[in-house]
N, C-alpha and C positions, 0 to 999 in steps of 0.2 A: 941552638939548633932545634930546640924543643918549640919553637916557636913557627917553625916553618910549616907545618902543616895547617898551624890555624891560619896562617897568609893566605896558604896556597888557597884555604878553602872559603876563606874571606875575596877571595879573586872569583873563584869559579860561582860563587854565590851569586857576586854581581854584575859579571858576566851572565849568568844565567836571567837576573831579571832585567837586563837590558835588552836580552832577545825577545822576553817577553814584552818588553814595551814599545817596542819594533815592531811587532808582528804584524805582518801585511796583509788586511782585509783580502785583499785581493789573493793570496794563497786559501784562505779560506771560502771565499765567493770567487770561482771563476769566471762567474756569467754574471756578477756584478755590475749594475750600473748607475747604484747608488748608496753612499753605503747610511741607508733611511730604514725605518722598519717599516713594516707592513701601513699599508695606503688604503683607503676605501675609496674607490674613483667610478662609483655608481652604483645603480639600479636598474635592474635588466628584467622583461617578461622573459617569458616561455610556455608552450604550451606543453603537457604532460598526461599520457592515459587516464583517463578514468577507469576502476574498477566496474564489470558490465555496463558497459554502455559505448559504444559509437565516438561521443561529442570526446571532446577534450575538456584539460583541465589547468587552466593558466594559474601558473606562481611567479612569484617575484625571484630573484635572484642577488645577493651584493654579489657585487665583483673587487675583488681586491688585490691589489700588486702588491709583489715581494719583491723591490727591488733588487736586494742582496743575490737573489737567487734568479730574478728576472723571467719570475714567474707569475704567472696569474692565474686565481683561484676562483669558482664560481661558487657560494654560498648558499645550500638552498635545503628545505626539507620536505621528504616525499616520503611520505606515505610511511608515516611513523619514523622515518630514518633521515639522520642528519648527513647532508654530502660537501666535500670538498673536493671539485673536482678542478685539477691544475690543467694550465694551458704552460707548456713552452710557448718562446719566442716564432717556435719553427710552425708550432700548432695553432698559433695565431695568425699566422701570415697565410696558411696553408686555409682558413676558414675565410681569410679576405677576399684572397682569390677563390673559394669555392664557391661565396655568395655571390660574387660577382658574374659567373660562370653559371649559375642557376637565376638567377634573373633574366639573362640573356637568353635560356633555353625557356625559361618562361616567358619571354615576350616573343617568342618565331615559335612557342608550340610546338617545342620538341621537347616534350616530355612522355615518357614511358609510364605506365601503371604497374609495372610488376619490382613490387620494392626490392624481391631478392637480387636484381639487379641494381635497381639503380639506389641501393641502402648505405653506395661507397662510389657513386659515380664520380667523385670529385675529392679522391685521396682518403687517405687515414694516413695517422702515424699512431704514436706509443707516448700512452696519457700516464698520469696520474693520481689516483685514488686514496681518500679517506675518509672512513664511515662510522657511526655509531648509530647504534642504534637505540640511545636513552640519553638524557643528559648529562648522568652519573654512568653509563657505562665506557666499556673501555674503547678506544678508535683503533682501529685494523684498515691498514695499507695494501694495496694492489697496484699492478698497471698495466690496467686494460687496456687493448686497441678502440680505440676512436675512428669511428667511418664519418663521411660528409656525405650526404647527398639529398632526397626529397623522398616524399611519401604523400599520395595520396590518402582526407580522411575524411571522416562525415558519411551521415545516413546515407544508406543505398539511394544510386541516383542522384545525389547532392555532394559528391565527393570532389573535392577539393584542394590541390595540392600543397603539401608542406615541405620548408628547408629542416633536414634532419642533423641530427648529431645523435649518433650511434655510438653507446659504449658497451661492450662487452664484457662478459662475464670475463673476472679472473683472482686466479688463487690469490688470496692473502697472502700476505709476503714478511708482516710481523703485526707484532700487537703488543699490549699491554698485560694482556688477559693471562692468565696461568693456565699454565696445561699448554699439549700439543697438538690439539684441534687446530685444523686450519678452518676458513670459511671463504666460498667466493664469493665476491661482491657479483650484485644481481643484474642483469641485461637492464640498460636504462636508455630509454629510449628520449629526447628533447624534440619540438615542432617549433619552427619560427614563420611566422606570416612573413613578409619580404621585408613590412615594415621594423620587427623586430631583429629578423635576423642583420638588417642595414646599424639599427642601434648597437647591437653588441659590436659587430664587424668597427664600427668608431672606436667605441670603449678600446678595443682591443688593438688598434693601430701603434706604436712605439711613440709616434713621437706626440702623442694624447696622454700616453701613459706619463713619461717623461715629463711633460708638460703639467700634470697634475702633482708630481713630486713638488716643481719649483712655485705653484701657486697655493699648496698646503701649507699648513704652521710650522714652522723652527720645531725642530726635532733636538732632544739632547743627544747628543753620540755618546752610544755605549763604550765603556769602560775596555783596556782588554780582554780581560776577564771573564767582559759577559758574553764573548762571541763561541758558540758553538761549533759542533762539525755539521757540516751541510749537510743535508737532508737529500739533495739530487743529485 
């Protein structure tokens, strides 16, 4: 009789790492659609304020898919500060159609000049943010609302209209950092010429994305083990 407890526990033992080797990717990625780690599926302009001055200031951007999470992050550094900013599915599709719908208004000359209007003429939803600001320091989480719509820019009298993407300030939400200082991520304004906003609007299309999982390199599949709690 002495003996049945170590049965019992020699059962639930392995049972237990049965479950564990069971475990369905998809309990942990709901919005899964592939279970690939992170992709790098390009290179994106933008144009970006300048400190005093009028002109703009073009950077590069990678853009890279999470398939797990069915997210897409835009990679870029401004102005001493590193950004990752995440597109949903819904935020993607919502920027295809926006571009789309400001092209159209740009070719029949219907556009407005007064940005506090039209800085969201073509939706927002609810993005999100991560930042640091050094390469050693710690990254801090938010999620700001993201607008869509255009901006006129350029010296007086030569101004010129841009497709925007508006992020908004918003409180951090955690960090690494010690202490209970919160901080908010700063108003980040993006400008896209028609030409670049058509490029990202590609990149960002599903079945592009998709499409670059199956033409990248054999991935090893992680272990159970190494799968984490989702992040969104």
């Amino acid at each position: 009789m002495k003996k049945l407890p170590i049965v019992l526990a020699a059962v639930f033992c392995a049972l237990l790492n049965f479950s564990c080797i069971t475990i369905d990717p998809k309990k942990l990625y709901p919005d899964m659609v592939a279970d690939q780690d992170p992709v790098s599926v390009g290179i994106v302009e933008a144009e970006f304020d300048r400190l005093f001055s009028a002109r703009l200031n073009k950077l590069e951007m990678e853009v890279v898919f999470y398939p797990r999470y069915n997210q897409v992050a835009l990679n870029f550094r401004y102005q001493l500060t590193r950004y990752r900013q995440f597109w949903s599915q819904e935020g993607r599709e919502l920027f295809i159609k926006a571009v789309e719908s400001y092209k159209a208004d740009y070719a029949s000359r219907n556009l407005g000049k007064k940005f506090s209007r039209t800085r969201k003429a073509y939706g927002k939803f609810k993005g999100k943010l991560e930042w640091t600001y050094g390469k050693y320091s710690d990254t801090s989480v938010s999620s700001p609302v993201i607008e869509l719509g255009y901006r006129f820019r350029g010296e007086k009298g030569k101004e010129t209209p841009f497709f925007t993407v508006s992020q908004s300030s918003a409180r951090e939400e955690s960090s690494l950092r010690d202490g209970s200082n919160k901080l908010d991520s700063v108003p980040l304004y993006m400008y896209f010429t028609r030409e670049q906003a058509d490029e990202l609007a590609r990149v960002f299309n599903q079945e592009s994305l998709i499409g670059a999982l199956v033409l990248s390199p054999d991935y090893d599949q992680p272990k159970d083990e190494d799968y984490g709690e989702a992040d969104f």
